[in-house]
N, C-alpha and C positions, 0 to 999 in steps of 0.2 A: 667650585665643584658642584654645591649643593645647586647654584645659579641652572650651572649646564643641563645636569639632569632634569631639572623642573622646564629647561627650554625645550630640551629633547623631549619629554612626554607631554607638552604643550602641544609639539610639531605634529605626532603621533596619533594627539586626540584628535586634533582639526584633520587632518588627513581622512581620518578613517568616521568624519562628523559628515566631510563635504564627498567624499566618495561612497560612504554611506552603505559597506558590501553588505548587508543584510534587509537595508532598506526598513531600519530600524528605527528612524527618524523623519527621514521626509524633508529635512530641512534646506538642502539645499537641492535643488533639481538639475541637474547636470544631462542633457539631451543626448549628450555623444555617448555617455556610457550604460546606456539604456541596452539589451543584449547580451551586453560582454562582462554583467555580474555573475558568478557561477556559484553563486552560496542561497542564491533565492527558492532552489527547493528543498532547503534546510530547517530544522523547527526553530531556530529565532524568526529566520524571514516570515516563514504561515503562521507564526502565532503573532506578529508583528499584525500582519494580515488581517487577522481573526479580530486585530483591537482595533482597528482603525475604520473596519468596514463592518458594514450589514449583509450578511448574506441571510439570501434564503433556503439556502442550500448546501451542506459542509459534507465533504466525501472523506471517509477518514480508512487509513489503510496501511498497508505497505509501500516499499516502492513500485508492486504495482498497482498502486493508483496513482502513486505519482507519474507513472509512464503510462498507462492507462486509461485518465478521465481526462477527461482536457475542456476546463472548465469555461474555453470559449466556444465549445461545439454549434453548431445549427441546432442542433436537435434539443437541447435545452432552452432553447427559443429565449424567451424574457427572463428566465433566471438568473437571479444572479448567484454564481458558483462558487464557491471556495476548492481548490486541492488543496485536502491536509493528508496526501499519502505521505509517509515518513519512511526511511528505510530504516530497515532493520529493529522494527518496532516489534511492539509485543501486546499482550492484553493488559499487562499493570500499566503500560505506558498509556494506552489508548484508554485506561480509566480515566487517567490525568488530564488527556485533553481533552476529552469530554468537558470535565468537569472545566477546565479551563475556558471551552468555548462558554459552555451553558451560562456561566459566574461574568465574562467579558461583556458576550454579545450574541444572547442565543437565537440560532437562525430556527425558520420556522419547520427543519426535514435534516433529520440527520442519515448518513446513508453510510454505513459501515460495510467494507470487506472484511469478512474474519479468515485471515488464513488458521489451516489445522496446525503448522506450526506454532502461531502464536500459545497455545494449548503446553505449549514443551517447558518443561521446568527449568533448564539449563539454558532459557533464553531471557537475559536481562534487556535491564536499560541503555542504553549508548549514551556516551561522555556529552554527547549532542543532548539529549534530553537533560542533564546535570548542569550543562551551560546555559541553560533557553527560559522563557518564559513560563512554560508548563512547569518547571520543577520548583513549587510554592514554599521550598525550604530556602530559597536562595533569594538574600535580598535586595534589597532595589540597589542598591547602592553596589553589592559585589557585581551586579549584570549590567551596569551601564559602564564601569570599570573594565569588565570585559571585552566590551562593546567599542570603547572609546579609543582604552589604551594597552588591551590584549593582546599578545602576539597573535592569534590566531585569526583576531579582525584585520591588525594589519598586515596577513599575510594574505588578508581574500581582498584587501584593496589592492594590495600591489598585481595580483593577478588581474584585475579585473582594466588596470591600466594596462598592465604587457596586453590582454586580451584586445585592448582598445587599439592599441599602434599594430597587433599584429595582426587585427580582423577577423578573429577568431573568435564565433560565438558560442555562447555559454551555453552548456546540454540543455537546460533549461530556461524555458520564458517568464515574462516578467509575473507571472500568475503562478510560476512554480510549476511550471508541466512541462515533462522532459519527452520531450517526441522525437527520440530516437529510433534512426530507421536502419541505417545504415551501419557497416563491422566489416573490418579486415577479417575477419574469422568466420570460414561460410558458415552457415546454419546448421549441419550436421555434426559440426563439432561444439559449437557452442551448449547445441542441445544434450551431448554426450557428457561435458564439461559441467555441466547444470544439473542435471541427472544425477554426476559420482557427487558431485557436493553435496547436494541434498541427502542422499544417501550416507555419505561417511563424515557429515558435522552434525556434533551431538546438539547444537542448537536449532536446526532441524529436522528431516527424517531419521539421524543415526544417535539422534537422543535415546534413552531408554524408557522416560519419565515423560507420559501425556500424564499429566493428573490431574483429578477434577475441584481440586484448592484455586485454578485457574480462574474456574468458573466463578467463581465470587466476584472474581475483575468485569467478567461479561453480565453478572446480577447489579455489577453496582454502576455502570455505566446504562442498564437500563433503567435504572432506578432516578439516576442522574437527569435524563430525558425527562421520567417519568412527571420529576418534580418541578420541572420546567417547563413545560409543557411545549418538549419540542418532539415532533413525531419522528421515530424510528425506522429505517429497513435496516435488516442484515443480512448479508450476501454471503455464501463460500463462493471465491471467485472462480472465472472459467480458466484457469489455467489449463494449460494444454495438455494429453490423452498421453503424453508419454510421463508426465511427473504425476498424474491419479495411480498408473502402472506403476510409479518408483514406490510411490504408497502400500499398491499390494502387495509387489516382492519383497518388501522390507517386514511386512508380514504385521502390516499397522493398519489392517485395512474396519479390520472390528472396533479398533482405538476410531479411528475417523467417523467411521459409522455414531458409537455410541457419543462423542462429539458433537454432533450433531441432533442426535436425541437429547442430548442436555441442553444445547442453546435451544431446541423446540419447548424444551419444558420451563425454561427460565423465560420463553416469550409469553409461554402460556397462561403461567402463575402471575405476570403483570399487569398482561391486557384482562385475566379476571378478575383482580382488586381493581384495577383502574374503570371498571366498568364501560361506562359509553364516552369519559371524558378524556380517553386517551389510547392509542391503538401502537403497535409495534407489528414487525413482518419479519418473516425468517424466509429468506430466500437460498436455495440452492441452484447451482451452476455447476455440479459436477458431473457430466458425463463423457463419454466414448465416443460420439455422433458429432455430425455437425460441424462445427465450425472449429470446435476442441479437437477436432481430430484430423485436424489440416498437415498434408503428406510432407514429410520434412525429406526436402531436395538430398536424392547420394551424396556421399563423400566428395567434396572436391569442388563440387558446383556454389558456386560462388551467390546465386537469386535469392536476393531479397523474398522471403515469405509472405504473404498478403495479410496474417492476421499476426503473426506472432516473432516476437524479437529472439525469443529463448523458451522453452519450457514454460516459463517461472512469471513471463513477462510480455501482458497483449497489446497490441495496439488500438492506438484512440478505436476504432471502429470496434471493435468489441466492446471497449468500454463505452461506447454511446448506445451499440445493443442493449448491452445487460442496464443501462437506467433508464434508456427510453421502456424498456421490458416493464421494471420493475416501480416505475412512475405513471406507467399510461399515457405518457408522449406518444406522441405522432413517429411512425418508424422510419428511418432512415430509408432514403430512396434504393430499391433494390434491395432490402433487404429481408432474409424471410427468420421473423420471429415465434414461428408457433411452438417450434419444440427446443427451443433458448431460454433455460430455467423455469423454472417451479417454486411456485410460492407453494409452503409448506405448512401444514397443520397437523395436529395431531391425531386426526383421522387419517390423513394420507399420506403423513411418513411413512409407516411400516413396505407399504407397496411401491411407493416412491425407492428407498431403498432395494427392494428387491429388484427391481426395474433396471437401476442401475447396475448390478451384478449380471444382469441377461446381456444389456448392452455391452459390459467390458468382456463378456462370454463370444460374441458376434465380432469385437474387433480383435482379441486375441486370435482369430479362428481367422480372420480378413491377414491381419500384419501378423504373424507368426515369429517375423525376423527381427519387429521390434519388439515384441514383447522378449525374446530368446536375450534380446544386450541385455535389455534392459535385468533381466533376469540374473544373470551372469554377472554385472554391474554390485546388484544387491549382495548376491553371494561373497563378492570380493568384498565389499564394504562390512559386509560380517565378519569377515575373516581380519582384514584389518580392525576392526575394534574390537574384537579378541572373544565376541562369539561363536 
């Protein structure tokens, strides 16, 4: 009996050693199933990632940086990139990996999106970050046990063989960037569908709790950099002109704002002790205009969007904007960056802000129709959470 078992979790380990679904070893190299892993935009796989390589460059976020940066782009030219978007992350998580990368193998430019949900109190850590290399409570020996002889490794091996016989590529490439373009679901609804969510889950817009105890995760991650000496941006991402709207009819628009004046005053406070030996940026990307405010096809029409999967979720060419923007890279062919974010200072928030209220003044006044769902949306979402 005791024999069996010990043969069965032998069978188990080597399976998921030589199929390797997180690519948490390396040790055997298998050609054919290069593709068809679908756990490589996962936190073991990027923190796998993060120890094994040098980058110069770590992009850390939500999932959308994971669908967003795509760290083979042209426009990143000689870089070498890491995506560490994670879904469903938060600010305590993205402490963790900070400090994770800085303690492994700190690259020389870290480049953080902060979304305003990560800000919400009602949004923890995922069983994924509890599993993975980032969580420095967990030890060596429970995460290769995981790994080896886990149900949940060997349920990403066995997929990633069905995926191999049945030709079926993984969302994601071997870099962890999921460039998804295409949905059975036209764009009108998906947008609509993204919008009530965001709206009526309390882990993001239908939270009640921005608070600024947050902000200690965003101090100590800069701090983390700080003492490392690895150089900082932080971004609010360009997510699209209908989810800034879900922001102001859910009536969090002064929460987002002042958000935003705390991450400017926590950049503030470090680049002035740090004097000339260390620099941080605060970058914003939220406006009405432009490229965030790309027309979402009527109901029914089935076309693919040129910049945007969902709301919530942009495509690589965005995300090659907003770093080529915010790095000084060379711009993408055709493309016009003069009024695609703003680097922020504490001289030119205040106006910066304003700015943005004129602008969402001018497209309210343009789409009347979407700002009126969108509207109506929030209402309901109040009503069901029992405001």
């Amino acid at each position: 009996m005791a024999a069996g078992i010990i043969a069965g979790l032998a069978t188990v380990a080597l399976t998921n050693l030589v199929i390797d679904p997180f690519m948490a070893y390396g040790v055997f190299d298998v050609p054919s199933l290069r593709g068809y892993r679908d756990k490589l935009d996962g936190r073991i796989a990027k923190s796998e990632r993060v120890r094994r390589e040098k980058y110069d460059i770590v992009v850390l976020g939500s999932s959308r940086v994971a669908m967003g940066i795509n760290p083979s782009s042209e426009v990143l030219g000689p870089h070498n990139v890491c995506n560490m978007g994670l879904g469903g992350t938060n600010l305590k998580e993205m402490s963790h990996v900070v400090d994770f990368i800085c303690r492994e193998s700190p690259p020389k430019k870290i480049v953080f999106f902060l979304d305003f949900h990560m800000f919400n109190e009602h949004r923890e850590v995922s069983s994924g970050f509890i599993n993975s290399p980032l969580n420095a409570s967990r030890s060596a020996a429970e995460y290769h046990m995981g790994n080896l002889i886990g149900a949940q490794a060997f349920r990403a091996s066995r997929k990633a063989i069905v995926n191999c016989f049945a030709g079926e590529l993984a969302e994601s490439d071997e870099n962890g960037h999921r460039d998804k373009r295409t949905s059975k679901t036209p764009p009108r609804r998906r947008f609509e569908k993204t919008v009530r969510n965001f709206l009526t889950n309390r882990e993001l817009y239908g939270g009640e709790t921005y608070a600024e105890t947050r902000l200690e995760y965003l101090r100590q991650i800069i701090r983390t950099c700080r003492e490392h000496d690895v150089e900082l941006v932080i971004a609010f991402p360009p997510i699209h002109a209908h989810l800034f709207e879900a922001i102001w009819q859910a009536g969090l628009w002064d929460t987002f704002e002042q958000c935003k004046r705390l991450a400017m005053g926590a950049v503030s406070q470090a680049n002035i002790l740090a004097g000339d030996k260390w620099h941080a940026e605060l970058w914003d990307f939220t406006s009405y205009a432009g490229y965030v405010s790309e027309a979402v096809p009527p109901a029914g029409d089935t076309a693919s969007m040129t910049w945007y999967m969902d709301p919530s979720h942009f495509f690589s060419e965005i995300g090659d904007f907003a770093v080529s923007r915010m790095l000084d890279l060379p711009t993408p062919d055709g493309a016009s960056e003069a009024d695609f974010g703003k680097l922020l200072t504490s001289r030119n928030i205040a106006q910066h802000l304003l700015n943005i209220r004129s602008e969402r003044a001018r497209y309210v006044a343009a789409n009347a129709h979407e700002a009126s769902w969108i509207r109506l949306a929030a209402q309901d979402a109040a009503e069901l959470l029992g405001r």
